[in-house]
N, C-alpha and C positions, 0 to 999 in steps of 0.2 A: 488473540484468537479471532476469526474471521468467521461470523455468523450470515449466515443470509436468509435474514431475519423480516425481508419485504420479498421474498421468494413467495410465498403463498398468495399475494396481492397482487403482486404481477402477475403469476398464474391464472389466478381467478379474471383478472379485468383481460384475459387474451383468449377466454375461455377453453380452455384447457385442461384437461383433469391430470393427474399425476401421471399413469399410464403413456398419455400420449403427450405429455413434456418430455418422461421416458425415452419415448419412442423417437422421437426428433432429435434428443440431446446424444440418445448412443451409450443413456447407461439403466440400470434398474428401476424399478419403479419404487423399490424399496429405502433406495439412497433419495430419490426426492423427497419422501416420507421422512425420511430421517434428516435430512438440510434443512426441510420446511419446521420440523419438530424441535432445532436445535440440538439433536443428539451429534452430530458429525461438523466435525472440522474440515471442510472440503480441499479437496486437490486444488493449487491451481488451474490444470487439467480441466477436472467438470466443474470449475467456475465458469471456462473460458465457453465450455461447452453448452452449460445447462445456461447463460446470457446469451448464446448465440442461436442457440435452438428460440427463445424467448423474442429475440432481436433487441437486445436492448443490451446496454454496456454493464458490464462485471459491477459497479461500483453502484447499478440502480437495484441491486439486488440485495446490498447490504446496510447495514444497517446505520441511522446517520446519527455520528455522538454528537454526545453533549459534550460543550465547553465550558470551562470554567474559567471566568478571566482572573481567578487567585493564584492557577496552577495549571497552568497549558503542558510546562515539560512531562509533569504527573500522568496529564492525559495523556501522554506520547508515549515516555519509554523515561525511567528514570534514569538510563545510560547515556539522555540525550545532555548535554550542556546548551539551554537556550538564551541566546543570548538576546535582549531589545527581547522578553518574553510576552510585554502588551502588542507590540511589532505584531509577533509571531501567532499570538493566539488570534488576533483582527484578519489576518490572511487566512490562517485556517477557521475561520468563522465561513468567512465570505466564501470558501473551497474547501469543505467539510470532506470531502473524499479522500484529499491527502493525508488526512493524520494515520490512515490506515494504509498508504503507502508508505509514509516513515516509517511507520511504525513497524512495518514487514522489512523493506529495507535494513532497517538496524540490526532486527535478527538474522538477516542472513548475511549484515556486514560482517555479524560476529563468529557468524559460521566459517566463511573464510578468510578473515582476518581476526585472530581469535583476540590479540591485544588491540584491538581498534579504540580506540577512544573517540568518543562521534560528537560532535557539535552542530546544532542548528542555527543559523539565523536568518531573516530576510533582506536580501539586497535589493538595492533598486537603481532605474536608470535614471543619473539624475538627467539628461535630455531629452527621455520619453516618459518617464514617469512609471515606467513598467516593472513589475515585483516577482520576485521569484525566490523559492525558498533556495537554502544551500546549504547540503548538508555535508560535513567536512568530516574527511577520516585520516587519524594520524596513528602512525604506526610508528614501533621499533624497528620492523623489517628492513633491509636490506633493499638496495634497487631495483634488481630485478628481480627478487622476493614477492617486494609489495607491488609492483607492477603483474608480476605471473597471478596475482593471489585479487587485483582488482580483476585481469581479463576474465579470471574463473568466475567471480560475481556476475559483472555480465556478463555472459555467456549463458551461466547458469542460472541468472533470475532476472537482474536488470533489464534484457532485451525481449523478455516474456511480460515486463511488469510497464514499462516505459509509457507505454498510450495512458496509462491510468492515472500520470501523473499531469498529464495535458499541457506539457513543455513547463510547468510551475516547481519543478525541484532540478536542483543541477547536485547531483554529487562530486566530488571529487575529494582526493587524496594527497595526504601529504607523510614524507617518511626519509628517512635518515641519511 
């Protein structure tokens, strides 16, 4: 669930009052009230909105976890398979944003790929030395099943979600 839980701080430090974040972002002043409060689980929509009324990116709004280096998959999504889990949790130490990109991602892999079985691990180059997570979805589907049913993800979230990943996750798919 997706709090934005440094919404009142950013607020405050742009001088701002709720009214007129409101008023900039295009939505009530009541729903700010209630994001700031923790009562509401926001739209993508007026994330995108209420960070850009702000100037500042979606992900400086929310809230940043803790990690645990006993049990990084834990913190993710229990559906995740992590593989190299000290790997995984060291990356999202250093790029705390992401877990809540996987972590959205997974749900909405399972939204439209309902038997997804999802796996994470961190790859690297071994000529550049450069790290990116990689999050693997493997289905029973059919070819062009599972191909119709990735374009729907992106389309429907992926290409809304993508900057927030800062080129550091590659998803991709694999199926029968």
């Amino acid at each position: 669930m997706v709090r934005l839980t440094r919404l009142k701080d950013v607020r405050q430090r742009k001088a701002l009052t709720q009214q007129q974040l409101a008023e900039r972002a295009g939505v009530n002043r009541v729903t700010i009230a209630r994001l700031e409060g923790g009562k509401d689980e926001p739209f993508p929509t007026t994330i995108r909105k209420v960070a850009d009324a702000l100037d500042v990116a979606p992900e400086d709004l929310m809230d940043r976890l803790p990690f645990s280096a006993a049990a990084p998959a834990a913190v993710l999504d229990d559906r995740l398979a992590v593989t190299e889990e000290e790997d995984v949790d060291r990356f999202l130490r250093d790029h705390p944003e992401l877990a809540a990109v996987v972590r959205e991602a997974a749900d909405q892999l399972v939204r439209f790929i309902p038997d997804a079985r999802l796996g994470l691990e961190l790859l690297s180059d071994p000529e550049y030395g450069d790290e990116q997570l990689f999050l693997g979805v493997s289905t029973n589907m059919k070819d062009e099943e599972a191909l119709s049913a990735l374009r729907r993800f992106d389309q429907g979230w992926w290409v809304h979600h993508v900057r927030r990943a800062h080129g550091l996750l590659c998803i991709d798919l694999s199926y029968q």
